[in-house]
C-alpha positions as CSV (number, residue, x, y, z in Angstrom):
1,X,0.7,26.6,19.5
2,X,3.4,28.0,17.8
3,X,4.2,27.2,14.2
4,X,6.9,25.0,13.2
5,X,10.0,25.2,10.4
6,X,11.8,21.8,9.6
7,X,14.5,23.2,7.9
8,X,17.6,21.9,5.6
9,X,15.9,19.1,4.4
10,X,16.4,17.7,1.1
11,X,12.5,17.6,0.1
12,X,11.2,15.6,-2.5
13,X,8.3,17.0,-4.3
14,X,6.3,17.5,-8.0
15,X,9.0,15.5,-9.6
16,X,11.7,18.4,-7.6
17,X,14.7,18.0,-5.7
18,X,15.7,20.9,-3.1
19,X,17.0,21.9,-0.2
20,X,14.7,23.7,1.2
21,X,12.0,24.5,4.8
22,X,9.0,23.7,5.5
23,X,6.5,25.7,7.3
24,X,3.6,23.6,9.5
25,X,0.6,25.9,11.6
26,X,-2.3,24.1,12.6
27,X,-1.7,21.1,11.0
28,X,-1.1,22.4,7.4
29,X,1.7,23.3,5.0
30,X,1.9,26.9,5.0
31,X,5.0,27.6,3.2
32,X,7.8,25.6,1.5
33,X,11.5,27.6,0.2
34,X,14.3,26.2,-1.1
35,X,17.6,27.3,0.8
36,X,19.6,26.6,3.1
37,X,18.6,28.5,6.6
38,X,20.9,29.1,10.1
39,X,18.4,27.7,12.1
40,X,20.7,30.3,15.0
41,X,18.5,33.2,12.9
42,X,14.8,31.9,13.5
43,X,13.3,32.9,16.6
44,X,13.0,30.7,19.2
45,X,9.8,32.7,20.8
46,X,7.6,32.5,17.5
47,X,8.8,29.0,15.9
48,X,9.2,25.6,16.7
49,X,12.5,24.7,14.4
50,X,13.3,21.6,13.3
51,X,17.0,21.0,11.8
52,X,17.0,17.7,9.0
53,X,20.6,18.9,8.6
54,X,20.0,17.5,4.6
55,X,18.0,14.2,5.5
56,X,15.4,13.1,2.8
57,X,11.9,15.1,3.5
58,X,9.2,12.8,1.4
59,X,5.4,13.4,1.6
60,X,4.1,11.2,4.0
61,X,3.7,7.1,2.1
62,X,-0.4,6.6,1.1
63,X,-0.2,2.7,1.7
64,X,-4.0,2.0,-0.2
65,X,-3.6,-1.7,0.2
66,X,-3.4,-3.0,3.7
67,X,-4.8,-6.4,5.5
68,X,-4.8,-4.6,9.3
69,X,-6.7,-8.0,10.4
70,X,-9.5,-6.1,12.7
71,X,-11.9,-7.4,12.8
72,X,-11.7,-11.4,13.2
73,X,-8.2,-11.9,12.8
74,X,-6.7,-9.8,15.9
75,X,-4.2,-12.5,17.3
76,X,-1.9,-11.7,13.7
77,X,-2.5,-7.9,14.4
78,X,-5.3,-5.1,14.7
79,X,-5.6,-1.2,13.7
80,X,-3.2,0.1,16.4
81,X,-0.5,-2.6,16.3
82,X,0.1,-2.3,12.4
83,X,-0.5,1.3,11.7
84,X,2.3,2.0,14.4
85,X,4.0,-0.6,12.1
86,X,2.8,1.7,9.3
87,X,4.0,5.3,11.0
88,X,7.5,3.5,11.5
89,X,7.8,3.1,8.3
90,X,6.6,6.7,7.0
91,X,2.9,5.1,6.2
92,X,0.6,8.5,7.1
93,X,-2.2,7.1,5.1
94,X,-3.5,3.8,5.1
95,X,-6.5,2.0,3.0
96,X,-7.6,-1.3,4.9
97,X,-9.1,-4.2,2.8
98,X,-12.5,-5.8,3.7
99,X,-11.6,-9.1,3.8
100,X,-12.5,-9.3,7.7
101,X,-14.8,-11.1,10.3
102,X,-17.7,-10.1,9.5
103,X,-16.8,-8.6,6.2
104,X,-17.0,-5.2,5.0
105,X,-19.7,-5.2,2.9
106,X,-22.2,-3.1,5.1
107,X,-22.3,0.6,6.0
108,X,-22.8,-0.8,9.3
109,X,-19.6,-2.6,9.0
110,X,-17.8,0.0,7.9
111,X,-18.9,2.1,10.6
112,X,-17.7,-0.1,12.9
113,X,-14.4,-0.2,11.5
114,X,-14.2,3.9,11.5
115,X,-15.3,4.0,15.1
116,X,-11.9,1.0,16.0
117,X,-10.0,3.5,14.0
118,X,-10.9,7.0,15.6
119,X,-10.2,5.5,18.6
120,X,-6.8,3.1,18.2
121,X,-5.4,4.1,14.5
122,X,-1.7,6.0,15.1
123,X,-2.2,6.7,11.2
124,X,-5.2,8.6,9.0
125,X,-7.5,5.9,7.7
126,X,-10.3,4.9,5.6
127,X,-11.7,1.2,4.8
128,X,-12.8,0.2,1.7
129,X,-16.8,-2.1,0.8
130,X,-16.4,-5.5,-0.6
131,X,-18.5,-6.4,-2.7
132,X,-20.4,-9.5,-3.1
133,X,-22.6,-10.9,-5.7
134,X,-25.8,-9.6,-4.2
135,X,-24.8,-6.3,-2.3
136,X,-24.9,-3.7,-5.1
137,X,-27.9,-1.7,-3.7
138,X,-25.4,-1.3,-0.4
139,X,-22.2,0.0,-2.2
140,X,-24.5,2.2,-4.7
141,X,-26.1,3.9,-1.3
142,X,-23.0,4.5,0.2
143,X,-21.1,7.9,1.1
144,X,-18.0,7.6,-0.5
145,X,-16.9,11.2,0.9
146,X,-14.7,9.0,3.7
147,X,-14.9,6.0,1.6
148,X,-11.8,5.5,-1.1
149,X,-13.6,2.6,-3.5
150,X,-14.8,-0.7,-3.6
151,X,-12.8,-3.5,-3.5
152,X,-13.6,-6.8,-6.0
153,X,-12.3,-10.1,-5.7
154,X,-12.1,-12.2,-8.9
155,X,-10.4,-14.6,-7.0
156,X,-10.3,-16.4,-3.8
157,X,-7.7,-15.1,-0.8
158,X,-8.1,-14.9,3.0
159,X,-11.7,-13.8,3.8
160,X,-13.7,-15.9,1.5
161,X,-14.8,-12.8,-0.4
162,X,-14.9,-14.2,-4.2
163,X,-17.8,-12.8,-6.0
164,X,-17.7,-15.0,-9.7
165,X,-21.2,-13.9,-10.6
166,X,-20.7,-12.7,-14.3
167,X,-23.9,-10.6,-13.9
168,X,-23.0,-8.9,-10.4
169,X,-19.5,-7.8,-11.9
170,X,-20.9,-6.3,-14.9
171,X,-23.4,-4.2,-13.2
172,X,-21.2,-3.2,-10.9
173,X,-18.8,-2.2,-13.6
174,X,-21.7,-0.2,-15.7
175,X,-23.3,1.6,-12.2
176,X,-20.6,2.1,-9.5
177,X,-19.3,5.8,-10.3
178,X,-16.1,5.8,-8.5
179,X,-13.0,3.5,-7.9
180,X,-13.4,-0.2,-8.6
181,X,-10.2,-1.9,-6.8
182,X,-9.6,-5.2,-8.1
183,X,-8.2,-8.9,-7.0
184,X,-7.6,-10.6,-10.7
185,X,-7.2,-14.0,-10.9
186,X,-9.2,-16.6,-12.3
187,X,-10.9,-18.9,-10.3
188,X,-11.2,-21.6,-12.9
189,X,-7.5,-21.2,-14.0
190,X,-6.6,-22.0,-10.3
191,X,-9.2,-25.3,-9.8
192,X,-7.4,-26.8,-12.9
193,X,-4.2,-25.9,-11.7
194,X,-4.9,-27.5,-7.9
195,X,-6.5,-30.4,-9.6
196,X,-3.4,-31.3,-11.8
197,X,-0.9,-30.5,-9.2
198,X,-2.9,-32.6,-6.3
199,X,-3.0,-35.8,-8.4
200,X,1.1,-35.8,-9.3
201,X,1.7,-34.9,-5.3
202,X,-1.0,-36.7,-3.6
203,X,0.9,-35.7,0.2
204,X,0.4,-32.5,-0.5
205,X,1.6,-30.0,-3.2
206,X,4.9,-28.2,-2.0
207,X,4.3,-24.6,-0.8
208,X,7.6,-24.2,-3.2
209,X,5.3,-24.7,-6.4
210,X,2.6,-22.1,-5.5
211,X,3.3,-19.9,-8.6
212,X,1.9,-22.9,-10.0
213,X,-1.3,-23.4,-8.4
214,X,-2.0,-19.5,-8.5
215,X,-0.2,-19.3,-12.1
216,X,0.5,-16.6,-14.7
217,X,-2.8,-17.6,-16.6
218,X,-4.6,-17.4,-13.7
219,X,-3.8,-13.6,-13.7
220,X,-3.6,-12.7,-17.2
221,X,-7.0,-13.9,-17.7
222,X,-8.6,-12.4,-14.9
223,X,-7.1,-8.9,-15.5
224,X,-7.6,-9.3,-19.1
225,X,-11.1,-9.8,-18.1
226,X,-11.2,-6.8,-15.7
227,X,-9.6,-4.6,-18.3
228,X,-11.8,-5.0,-21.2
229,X,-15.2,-4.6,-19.1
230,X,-13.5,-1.6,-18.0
231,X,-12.9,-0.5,-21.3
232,X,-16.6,-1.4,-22.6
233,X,-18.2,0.2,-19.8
234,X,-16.0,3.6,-18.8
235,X,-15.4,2.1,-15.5
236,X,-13.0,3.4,-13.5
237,X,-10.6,0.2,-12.4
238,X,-7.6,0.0,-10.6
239,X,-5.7,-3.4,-10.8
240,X,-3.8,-4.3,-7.6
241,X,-0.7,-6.3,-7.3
242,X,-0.3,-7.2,-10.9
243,X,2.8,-10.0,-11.0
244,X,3.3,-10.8,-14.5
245,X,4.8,-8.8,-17.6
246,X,2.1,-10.3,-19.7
247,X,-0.4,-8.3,-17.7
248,X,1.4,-5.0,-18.3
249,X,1.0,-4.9,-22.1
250,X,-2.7,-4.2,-20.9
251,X,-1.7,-0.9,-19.0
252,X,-0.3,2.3,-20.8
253,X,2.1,4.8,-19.5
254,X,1.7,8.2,-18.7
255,X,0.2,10.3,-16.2
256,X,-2.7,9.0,-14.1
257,X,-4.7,12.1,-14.6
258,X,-5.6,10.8,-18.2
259,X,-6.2,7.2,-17.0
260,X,-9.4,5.6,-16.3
261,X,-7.2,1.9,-15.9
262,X,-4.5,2.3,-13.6
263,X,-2.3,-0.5,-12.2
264,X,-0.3,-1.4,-8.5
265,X,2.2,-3.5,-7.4
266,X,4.0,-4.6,-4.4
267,X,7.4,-4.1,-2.9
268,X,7.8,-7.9,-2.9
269,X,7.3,-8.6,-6.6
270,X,10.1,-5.9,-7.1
271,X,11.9,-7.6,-4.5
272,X,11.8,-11.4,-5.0
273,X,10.7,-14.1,-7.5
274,X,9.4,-17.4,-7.4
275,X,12.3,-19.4,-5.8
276,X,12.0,-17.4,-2.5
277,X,8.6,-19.2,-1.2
278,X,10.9,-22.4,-1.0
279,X,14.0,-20.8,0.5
280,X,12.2,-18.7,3.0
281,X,9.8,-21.7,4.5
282,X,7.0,-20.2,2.8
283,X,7.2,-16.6,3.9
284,X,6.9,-15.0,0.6
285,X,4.0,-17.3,-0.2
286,X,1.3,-14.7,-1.5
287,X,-1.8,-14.3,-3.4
288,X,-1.6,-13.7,-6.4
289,X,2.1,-15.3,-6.0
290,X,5.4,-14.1,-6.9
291,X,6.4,-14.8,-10.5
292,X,9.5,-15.9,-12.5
293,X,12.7,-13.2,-12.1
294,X,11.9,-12.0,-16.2
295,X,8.7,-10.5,-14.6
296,X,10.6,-9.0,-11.7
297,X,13.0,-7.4,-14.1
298,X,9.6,-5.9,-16.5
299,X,7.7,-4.8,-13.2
300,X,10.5,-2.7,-12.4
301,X,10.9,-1.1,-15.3
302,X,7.0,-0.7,-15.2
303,X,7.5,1.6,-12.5
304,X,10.3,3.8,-13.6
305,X,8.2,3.8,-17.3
306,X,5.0,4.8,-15.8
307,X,3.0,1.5,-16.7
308,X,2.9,0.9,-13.0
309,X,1.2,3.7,-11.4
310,X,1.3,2.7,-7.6
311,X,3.0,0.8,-4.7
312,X,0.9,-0.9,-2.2
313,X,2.3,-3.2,0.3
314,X,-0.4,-5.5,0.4
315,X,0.5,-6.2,4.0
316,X,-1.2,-9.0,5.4
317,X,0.3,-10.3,8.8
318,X,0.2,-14.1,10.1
319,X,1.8,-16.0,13.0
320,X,4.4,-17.7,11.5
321,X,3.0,-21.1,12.6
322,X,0.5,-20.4,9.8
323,X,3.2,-19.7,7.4
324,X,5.4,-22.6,7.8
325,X,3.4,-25.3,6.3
326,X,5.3,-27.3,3.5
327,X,2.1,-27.3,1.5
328,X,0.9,-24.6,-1.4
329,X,-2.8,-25.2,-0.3
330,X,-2.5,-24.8,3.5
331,X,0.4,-22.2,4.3
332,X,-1.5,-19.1,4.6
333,X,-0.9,-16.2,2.3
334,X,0.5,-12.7,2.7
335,X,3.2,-11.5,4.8
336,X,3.9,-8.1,6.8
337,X,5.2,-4.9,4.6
338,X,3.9,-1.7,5.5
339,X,7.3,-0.8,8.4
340,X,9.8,-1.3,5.5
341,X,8.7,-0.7,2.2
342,X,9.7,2.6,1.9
343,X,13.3,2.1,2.7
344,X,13.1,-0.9,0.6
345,X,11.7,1.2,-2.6
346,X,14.9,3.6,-1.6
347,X,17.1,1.3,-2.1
348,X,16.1,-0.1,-5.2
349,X,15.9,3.4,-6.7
350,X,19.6,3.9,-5.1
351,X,20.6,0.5,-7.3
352,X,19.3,2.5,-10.3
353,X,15.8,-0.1,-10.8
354,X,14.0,3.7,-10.9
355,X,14.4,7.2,-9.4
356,X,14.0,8.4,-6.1
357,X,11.2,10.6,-7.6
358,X,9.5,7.6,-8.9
359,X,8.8,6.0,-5.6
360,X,7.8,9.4,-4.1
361,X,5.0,9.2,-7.4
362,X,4.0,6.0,-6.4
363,X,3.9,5.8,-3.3
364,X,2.5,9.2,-2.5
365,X,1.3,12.0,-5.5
366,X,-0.4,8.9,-7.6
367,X,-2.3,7.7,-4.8
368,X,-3.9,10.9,-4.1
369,X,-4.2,11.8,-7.6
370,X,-6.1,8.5,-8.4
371,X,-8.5,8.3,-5.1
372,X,-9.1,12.0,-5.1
373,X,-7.4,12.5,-1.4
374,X,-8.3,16.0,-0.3
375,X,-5.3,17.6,0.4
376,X,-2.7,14.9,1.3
377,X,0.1,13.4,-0.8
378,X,2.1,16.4,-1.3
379,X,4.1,19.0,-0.3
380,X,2.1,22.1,-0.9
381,X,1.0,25.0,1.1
382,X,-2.4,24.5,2.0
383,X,-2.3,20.6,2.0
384,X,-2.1,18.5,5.6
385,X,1.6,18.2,6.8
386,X,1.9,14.4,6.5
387,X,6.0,13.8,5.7
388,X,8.6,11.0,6.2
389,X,12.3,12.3,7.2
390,X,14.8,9.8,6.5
391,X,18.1,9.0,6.6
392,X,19.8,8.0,3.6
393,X,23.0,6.9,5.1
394,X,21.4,4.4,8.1
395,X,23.9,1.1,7.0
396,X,21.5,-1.8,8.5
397,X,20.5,-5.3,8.3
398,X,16.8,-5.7,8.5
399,X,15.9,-8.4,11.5
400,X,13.0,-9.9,12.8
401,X,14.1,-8.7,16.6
402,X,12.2,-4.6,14.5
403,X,8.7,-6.2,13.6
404,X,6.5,-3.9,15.3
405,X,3.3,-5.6,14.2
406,X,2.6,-9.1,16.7
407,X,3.5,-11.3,14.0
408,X,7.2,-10.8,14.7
409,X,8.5,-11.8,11.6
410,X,9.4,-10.2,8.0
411,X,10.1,-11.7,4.9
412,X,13.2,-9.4,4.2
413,X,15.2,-11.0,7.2
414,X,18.9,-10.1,6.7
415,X,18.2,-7.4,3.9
416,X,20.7,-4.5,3.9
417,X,19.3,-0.9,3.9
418,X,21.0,2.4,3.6
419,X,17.7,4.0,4.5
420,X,15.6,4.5,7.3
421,X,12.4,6.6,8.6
422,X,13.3,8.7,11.1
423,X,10.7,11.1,11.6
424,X,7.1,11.0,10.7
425,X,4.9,13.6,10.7
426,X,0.9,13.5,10.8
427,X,-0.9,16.5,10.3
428,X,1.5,18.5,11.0
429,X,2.5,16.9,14.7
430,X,5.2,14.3,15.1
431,X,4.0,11.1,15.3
432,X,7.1,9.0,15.3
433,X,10.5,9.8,16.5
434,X,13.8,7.6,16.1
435,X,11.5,4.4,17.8
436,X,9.7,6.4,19.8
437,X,5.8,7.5,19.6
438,X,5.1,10.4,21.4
439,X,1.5,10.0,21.6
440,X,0.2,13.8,21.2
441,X,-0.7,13.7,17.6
442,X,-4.5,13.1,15.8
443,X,-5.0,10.7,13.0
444,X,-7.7,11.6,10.9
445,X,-10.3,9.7,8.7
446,X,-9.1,10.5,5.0
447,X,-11.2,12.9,3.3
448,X,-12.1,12.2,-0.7
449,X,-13.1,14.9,-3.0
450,X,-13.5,14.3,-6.3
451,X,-13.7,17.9,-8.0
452,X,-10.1,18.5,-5.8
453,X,-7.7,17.8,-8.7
């Protein structure tokens, strides 16, 4: 097999701009120069070249907050159908939840999930254990060399996973040595908030007046909760789709490196607020749920300031019958992400929200810094060739007619973009192609080493 040059792309790297090549043998980054190259001047017999003629050249999106839905929920989607979604949209990497039928909160479970994956994922994976109020033993036995963390509900979503044992959270907080990832809300918070809101609509509370049921409060105190065990016990907690400003005066800025707390969030709290569960039938309806535009406005500027320290998409496909239920405690929750939310990061860094740089830091180098990736989330020599081409100067409208994953639907319906993946490359082969797939690349399952960085 001869080694490959994508050339004359603009790459996006270590906070860098430049034109520039890339070298790929075997799978790996062997050599990256800036410059401009006649592609007419490599040879033909020892390289395979590759002209970006100046498209964007980003590492490869680590998406490590998915819902894939396999096992127990394959009619909404399953490993292959949404992690081709995910390599559409320049996902290489992707971190699936545990929320399943039967849970992940086994090693046996978890080895079932890696086997679906070797043999169906289009994308490198790995699968986090849930934990449960009487499974410590399990997640302290555990390998965690293939395994990126543990994920904790403190609060109730599809699955059924809450764990509200005061006890079970601490020791997990003073024992488990590596990344805690956590679902903050409070459980009480919410049961008032139902109660309140069922007695002044006894039909049925609107879907519209979700952020009510799951409300600011609900998250402030959870994560306030989260963060000050954290703090007591030196445990190492990462915070996933925080909504609110209020929770972001308890994050700091600066590089993750130096963090023990780091926070996510998703595209669609940059994206929407509150109003658009009632004007989209319910399709933005989401756990925790979209906030007021004020928090929109400080989560943005959480991510260009560093507050914010990744971008998951949190997708989480449903049929669309499931969605469009005109009531807040019966429409399901969680909508489809991972195909477009690079290009829609892009295009809020082209309105100026952050830098192009800060979604390659989010989305890509922070994730690998904070799980310890071996070797992926970069564009080094030496590190696994995962990288999303894309075209900066697409011009589309975002419709339904796209949706790779069976769901068929996405939330961003009629949404202009400029950009759009048109490559991606996975471990050094191309995986996808313009819409197509060609088939003769190998996913791998993600490797974790924590004396790497």
């Amino acid at each position: 097999m001869k080694p490959k040059i994508l050339c004359n792309g603009l790459i996006f790297n270590d906070g860098l701009r430049f034109r520039g090549a890339i070298t790929i043998f075997d799978g790996m980054i062997k050599k990256v120069e800036g410059g401009v190259i006649d592609p007419s001047t490599i040879s033909r017999e020892n390289y395979e070249v590759v002209d970006l003629r100046g498209k964007m050249v980003l590492p490869g999106f680590i998406d490590t907050h998915v819902h894939f839905r396999e096992p127990g929920f394959s009619e909404k989607g399953d490993i292959r159908s949404e992690s081709m979604a995910a390599v559409a949209g320049g996902v290489t990497t992707f971190f699936d939840m545990p929320n399943n039928i039967p849970p992940t909160t086994t090693i046996e479970a978890w080895n079932d999930k890696m086997r679906r994956a070797s043999e169906n994922s289009l994308a490198n994976y790995a699968f986090y254990l849930g934990v449960t109020d009487d499974n410590i033993d399990e997640l302290l036995r555990a390998d965690y060399t293939h395994i990126p963390g543990v994920k904790l509900f403190m609060g109730s979503s599809t699955g059924n996973m809450l764990v509200d044992n005061d006890d079970s959270i601490r020791r997990l907080f003073e024992e488990f040595p590596g990344v805690i990832a956590v679902h903050a809300e409070s459980e009480a918070e919410i049961a008032r908030n139902k109660a309140i809101l069922s007695e002044r609509y006894p039909d049925g509370i609107p879907v519209g007046l979700h952020h009510l049921v799951r409300s600011r409060e609900a998250c402030v105190a959870a994560t306030t909760k989260a963060v000050e065990l954290a703090r007591e016990t030196g445990a190492r907690l990462h915070v996933l789709h925080v909504t609110t400003a209020d929770e972001l005066e308890l994050f700091s800025a600066g590089a993750v490196e130096g963090k023990l707390i780091t926070a996510e969030t998703c595209p669609h709290y940059l994206y929407f607020d509150s109003s658009s569960v009632e004007s989209t039938g319910g399709l933005t309806k989401c756990n925790p749920a979209i906030k007021g535009i004020e928090d929109r406005k400080a989560l943005r500027h959480a991510v260009a300031d560093g507050v914010i320290d990744t971008i998951g998409t949190d997708h989480a496909p449903h049929q669309l019958f499931q969605k469009r239920v005109n009531n807040a405690l019966k429409a399901a929750s969680g909508m489809p992400s991972v195909q477009f939310a690079l290009p829609l990061m892009l295009q809020l860094a082209n309105r100026g929200c952050f830098t192009y740089e800060d979604v390659v830091e989010k989305m890509a180098h922070n994730p690998a810094r904070i799980f310890n990736i071996d070797r992926r989330g970069f564009i080094r020599p030496n590190y696994w060739a995962d990288l999303a081409v894309v075209n900066p100067d697409a011009d589309y409208e975002l419709h339904s007619s796209e949706v790779i994953s069976p769901c068929g639907w996405t939330p961003y319906e009629g949404v202009r973009l400029r950009f759009r993946v048109e490559q991606t490359w996975i471990n050094g082969d191309l995986a996808y192609n313009r819409g197509r797939f060609p088939g003769d690349h190998t996913p791998l399952a993600v490797r974790f080493s924590p004396s790497h960085y």
